[in-house]
C-alpha positions in Angstrom: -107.5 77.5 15.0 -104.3 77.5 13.0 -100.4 76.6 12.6 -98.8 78.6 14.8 -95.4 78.6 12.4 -93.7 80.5 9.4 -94.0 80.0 6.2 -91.0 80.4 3.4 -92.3 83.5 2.1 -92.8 84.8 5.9 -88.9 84.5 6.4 -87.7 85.3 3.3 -89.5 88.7 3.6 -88.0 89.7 7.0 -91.4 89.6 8.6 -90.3 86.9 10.9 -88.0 89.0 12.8 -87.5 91.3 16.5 -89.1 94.2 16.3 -86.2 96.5 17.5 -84.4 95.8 13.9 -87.8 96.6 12.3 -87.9 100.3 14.0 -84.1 100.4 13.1 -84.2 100.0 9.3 -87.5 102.5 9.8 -84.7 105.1 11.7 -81.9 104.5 10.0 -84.1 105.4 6.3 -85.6 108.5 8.0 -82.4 109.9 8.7 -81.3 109.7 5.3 -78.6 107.1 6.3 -79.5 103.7 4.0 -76.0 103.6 2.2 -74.1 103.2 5.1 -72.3 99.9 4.0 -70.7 97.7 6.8 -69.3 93.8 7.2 -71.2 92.3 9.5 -69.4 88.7 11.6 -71.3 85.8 13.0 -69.4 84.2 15.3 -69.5 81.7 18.4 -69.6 82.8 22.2 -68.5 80.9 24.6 -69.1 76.9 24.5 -71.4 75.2 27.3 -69.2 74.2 29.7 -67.0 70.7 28.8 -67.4 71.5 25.2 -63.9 72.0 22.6 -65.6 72.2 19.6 -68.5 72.5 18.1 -70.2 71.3 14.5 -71.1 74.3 12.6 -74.3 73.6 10.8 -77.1 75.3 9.0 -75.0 77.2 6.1 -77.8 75.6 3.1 -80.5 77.4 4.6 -78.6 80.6 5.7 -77.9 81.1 2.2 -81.0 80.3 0.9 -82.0 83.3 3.1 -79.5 84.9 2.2 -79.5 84.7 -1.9 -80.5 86.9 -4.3 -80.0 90.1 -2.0 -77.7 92.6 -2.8 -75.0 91.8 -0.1 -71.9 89.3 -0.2 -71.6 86.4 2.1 -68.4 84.6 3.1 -68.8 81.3 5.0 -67.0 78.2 7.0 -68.3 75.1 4.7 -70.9 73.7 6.8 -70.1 70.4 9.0 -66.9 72.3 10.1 -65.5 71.6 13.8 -65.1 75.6 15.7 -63.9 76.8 18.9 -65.5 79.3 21.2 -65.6 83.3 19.9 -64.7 82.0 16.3 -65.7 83.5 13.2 -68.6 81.6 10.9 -69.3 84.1 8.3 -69.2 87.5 7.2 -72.1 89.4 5.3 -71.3 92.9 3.6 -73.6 94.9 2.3 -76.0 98.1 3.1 -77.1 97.8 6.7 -80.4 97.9 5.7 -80.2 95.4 3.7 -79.4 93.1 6.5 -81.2 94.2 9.4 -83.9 92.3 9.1 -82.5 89.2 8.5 -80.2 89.1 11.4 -82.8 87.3 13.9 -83.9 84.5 11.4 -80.1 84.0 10.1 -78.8 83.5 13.9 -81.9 81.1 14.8 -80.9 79.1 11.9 -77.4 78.8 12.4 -77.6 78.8 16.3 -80.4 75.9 16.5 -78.8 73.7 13.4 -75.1 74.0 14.9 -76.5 73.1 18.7 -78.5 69.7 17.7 -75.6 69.0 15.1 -73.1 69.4 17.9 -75.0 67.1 20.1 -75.2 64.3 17.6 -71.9 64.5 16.6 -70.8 64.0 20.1 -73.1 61.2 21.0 -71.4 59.2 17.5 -68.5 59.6 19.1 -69.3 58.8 22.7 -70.4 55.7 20.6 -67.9 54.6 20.2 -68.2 52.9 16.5 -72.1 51.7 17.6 -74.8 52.6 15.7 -76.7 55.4 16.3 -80.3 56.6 15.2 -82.3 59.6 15.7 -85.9 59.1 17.0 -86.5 63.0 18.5 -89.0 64.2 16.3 -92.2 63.4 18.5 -90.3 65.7 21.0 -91.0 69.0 18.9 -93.2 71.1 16.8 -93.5 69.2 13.6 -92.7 72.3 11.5 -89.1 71.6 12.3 -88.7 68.1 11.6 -87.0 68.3 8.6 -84.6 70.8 9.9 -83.8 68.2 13.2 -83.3 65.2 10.9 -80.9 66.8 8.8 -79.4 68.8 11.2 -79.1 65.0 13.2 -78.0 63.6 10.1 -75.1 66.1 8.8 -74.2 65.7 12.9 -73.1 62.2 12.5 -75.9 60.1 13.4 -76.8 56.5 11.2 -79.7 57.2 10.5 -82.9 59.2 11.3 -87.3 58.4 11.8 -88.5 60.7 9.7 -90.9 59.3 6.6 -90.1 62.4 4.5 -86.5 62.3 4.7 -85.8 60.6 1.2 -87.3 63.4 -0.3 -85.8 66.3 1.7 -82.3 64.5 1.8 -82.1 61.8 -0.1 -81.9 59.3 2.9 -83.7 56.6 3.5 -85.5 56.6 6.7 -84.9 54.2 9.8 -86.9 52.2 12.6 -87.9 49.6 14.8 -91.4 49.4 16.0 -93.6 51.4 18.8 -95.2 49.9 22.0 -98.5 51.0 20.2 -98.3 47.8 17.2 -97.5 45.3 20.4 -100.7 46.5 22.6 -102.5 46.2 19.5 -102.3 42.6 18.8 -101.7 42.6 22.8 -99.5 39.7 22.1 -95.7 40.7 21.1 -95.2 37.5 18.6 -98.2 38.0 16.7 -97.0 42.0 16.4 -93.6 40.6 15.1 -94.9 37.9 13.0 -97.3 40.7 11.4 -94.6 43.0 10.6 -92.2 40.4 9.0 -95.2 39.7 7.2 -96.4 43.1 6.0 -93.4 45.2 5.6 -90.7 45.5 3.0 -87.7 42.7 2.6 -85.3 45.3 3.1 -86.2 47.0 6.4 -84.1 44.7 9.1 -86.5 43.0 11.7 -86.1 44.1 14.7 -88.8 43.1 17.6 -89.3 45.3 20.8 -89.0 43.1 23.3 -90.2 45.0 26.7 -93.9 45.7 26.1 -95.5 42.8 28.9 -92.6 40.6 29.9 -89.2 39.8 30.8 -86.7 41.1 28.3 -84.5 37.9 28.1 -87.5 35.6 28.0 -88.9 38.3 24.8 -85.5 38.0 23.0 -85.4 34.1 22.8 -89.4 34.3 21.6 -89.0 36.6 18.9 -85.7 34.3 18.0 -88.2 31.6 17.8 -90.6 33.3 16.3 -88.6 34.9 13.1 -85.6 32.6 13.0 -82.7 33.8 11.0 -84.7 36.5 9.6 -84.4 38.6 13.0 -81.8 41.2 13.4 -82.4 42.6 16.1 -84.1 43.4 19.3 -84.8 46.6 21.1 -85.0 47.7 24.6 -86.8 51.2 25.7 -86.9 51.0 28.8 -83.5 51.7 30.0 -84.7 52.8 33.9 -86.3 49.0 34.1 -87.9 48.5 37.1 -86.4 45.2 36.9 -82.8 46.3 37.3 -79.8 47.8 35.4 -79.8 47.4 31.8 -76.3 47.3 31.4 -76.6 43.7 33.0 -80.1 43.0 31.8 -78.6 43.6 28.0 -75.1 41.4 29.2 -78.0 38.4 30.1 -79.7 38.5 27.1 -76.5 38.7 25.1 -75.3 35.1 27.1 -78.6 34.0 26.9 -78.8 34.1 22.9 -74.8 32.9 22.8 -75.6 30.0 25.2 -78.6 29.2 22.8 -76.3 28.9 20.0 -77.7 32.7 18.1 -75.5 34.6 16.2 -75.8 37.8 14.8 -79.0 39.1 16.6 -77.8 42.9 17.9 -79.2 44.4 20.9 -80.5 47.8 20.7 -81.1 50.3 23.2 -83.6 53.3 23.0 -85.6 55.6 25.4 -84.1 59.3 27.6 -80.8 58.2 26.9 -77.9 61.1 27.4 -74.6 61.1 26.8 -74.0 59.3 30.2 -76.0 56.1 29.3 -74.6 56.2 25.8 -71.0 56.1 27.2 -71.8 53.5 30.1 -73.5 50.9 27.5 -71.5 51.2 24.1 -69.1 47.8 25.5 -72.3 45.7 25.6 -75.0 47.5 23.5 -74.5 47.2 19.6 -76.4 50.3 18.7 -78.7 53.5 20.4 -82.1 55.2 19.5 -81.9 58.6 20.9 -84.3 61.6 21.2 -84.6 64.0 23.7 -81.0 64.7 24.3 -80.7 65.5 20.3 -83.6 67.5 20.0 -83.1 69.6 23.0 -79.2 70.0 22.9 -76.8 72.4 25.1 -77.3 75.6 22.7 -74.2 76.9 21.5 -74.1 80.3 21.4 -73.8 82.8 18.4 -73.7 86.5 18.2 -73.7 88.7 15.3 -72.0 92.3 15.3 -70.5 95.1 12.9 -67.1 94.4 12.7 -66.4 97.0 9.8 -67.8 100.1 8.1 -66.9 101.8 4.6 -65.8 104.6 5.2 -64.8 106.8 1.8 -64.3 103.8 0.0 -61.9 102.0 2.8 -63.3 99.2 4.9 -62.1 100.4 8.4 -62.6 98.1 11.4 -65.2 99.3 13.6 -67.1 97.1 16.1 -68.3 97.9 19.8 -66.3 97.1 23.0 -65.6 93.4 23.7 -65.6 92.4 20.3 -62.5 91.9 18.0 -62.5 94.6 15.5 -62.0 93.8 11.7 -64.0 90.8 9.6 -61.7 87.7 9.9 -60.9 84.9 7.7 -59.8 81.3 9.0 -57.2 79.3 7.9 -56.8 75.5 8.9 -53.6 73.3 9.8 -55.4 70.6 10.8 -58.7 69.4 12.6 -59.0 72.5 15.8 -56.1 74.3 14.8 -56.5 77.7 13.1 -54.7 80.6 12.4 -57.5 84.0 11.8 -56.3 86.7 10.1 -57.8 89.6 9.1 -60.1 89.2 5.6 -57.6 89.8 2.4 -54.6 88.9 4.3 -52.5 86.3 4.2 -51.5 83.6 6.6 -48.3 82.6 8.2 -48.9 79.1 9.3 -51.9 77.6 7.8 -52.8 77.3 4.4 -56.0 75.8 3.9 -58.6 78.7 3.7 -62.3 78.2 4.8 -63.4 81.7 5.2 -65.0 81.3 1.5 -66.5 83.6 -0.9 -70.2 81.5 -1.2 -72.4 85.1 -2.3 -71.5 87.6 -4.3 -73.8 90.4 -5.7 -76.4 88.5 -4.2 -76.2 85.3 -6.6 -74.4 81.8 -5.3 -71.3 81.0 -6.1 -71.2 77.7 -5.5 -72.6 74.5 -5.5 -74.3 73.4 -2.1 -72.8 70.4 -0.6 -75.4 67.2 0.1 -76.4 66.2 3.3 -74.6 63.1 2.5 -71.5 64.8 1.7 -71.6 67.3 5.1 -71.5 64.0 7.3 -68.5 62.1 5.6 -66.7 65.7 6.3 -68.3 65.8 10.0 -67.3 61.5 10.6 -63.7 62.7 8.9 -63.3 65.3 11.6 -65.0 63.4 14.6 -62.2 60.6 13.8 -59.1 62.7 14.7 -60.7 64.4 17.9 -61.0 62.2 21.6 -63.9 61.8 22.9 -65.9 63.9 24.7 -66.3 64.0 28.7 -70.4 63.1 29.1 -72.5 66.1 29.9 
């Protein structure tokens, strides 16, 4: 029995890849053709349907790919809003230097960029609540690093994962499973234990719809932990019991009426962007999962766009593709002008296309995860909000 995933060296060697670019490289060699240099574009296709923008993500680990092979690499910083059949980065460089590397480099970018995009637009959908990403138990656990951050950089509060302090410097976030409640099999002696047992600064907040009623639960863990609760959780937002819109509204009388301030309700379990945008007037914050971790994929395609030729970089791409790599220039959050690489703009000024490889060695230092969200939230504050899908 084994693993069934790749290790670092595994992708960094190319053996991770489709076959067909394997038995390229071998053709392209054998025919004597292995200094052919080209400029290669990445680039969005069309949206999912609904969708304006999207959050471009996965840029760290494209270049970590990327580095220390002979080949430049130009790149939108990542966390950067794009529109459909928009340019993301350019590679240039001997084809067969790249060939290999074109499966795991669109994987990355696709798959980071469609779970980011999904965050982001659930923070938004939000409206101002708080949000927290609790997806990881819904896929292979060799990727749960790659969904936090990708969550993370997206938008999102906070995310589960134990490791994530040490893979991006955040501290992780949660409640409490069903699992501690059936243990005890009595919900106040679960929440008494874990005020007791776990650190000051993790906020207490009791799951309240294990055996009973969820408004009788609330005002029993308020009795239970006092002022020291902060919270309590619902995860069943299908009750059998009714809608949770108004079972939330009750509990939120019910503690006012009882003269408790300050206790937020909190609302987890197969929620979309649908529930999200029905509750945020009454919830005060959202655990979500499946709808991250399984997003709308954006797509991404990946194409010659040039080819030395004597010395000249000459646009050269097939049919249905914009010849020519591109750079992008911004005016403000979705408006662009794209020009062709090297020239120069005639209405925006800020240039993102940017130089991040050269000669194989970085240019640059790579932004924090921390730092890609502030420039995601800064973008996600200037755009309307998203029509659920």
């Amino acid at each position: 029995m084994k693993f069934y995933m790749g290790d670092e060296d595994s992708i960094l060697s190319g053996k991770l890849t489709d076959i067909y670019f394997v038995r390229t490289r071998k053709i392209i060699e054998a025919k004597g053709l292995s200094d052919i240099r080209v400029r290669m574009e990445v680039h969005t296709g069309s949206l999912p349907r609904g969708f304006e923008w999207a959050v471009y993500a996965g840029v760290e680990e494209a270049l970590k790919l990327l580095e220390g092979r002979p080949i430049n690499v130009w790149s939108l910083p990542e966390g950067t809003f794009v529109l459909p059949n928009f340019p993301l980065m350019i590679l240039e460089g001997r084809y067969v230097d790249i060939a290999l590397l074109e499966t795991p480099l669109l994987g990355i970018l696709r798959h980071y960029t469609s779970v980011a995009t999904r965050a982001a637009r659930i923070k938004k959908l939000a409206g101002g609540k708080t949000v927290l990403y609790f997806g990881l138990r819904g896929a292979h656990p060799a990727i749960f690093p790659m969904l936090d951050r990708a969550a993370y950089i997206g938008g999102v509060d906070g995310v589960s994962g134990a490791f994530n302090e040490e893979t991006i410097g955040v501290k992780p976030k949660g409640t409490m499973p069903h699992a501690l409640i059936r243990v005890f099999g009595d919900e106040v002696e679960a929440w008494k234990a874990f005020d007791e047992v776990v650190e000051e600064e993790v906020p207490r907040i009791a799951l309240v719809d294990t055996f009973n009623d969820e408004r009788f639960a609330a005002m029993k863990a308020v009795e239970a932990l006092g002022e020291r609760l902060a919270g309590v959780r619902l995860d069943t937002p299908r009750s059998r019991r009714g809608d949770i819109k108004e079972i939330i509204k009750e509990i939120k009388w019910t503690l006012k009426l009882s003269g408790v301030d300050g206790v937020q309700v909190l609302v987890s379990g197969g929620l979309g962007e649908g529930e999200i945008a029905r509750l945020r007037d009454v919830a005060d914050g959202f655990g979500v999962g499946t709808s991250i971790t399984y997003p709308k994929p954006i797509d991404m395609s990946m194409d010659i766009v040039e080819k030395e030729v004597k010395g000249v970089w000459t646009p050269y791409t097939k049919k249905g593709k914009y010849p020519g790599a591109k750079a992008v220039f911004r005016c403000g959050v979705l408006d662009y002008e794209v020009v062709r690489l090297g020239q120069t703009p005639t209405r925006c000024t800020e240039e993102l296309m940017i130089k991040w490889i050269e000669n194989g060695k970085l240019r640059r230092e790579i932004p924090s995860a921390q730092e890609i969200r502030e420039y995601v939230l800064k973008q996600l504050s200037l755009v309307e909000a998203p029509e659920p899908v």
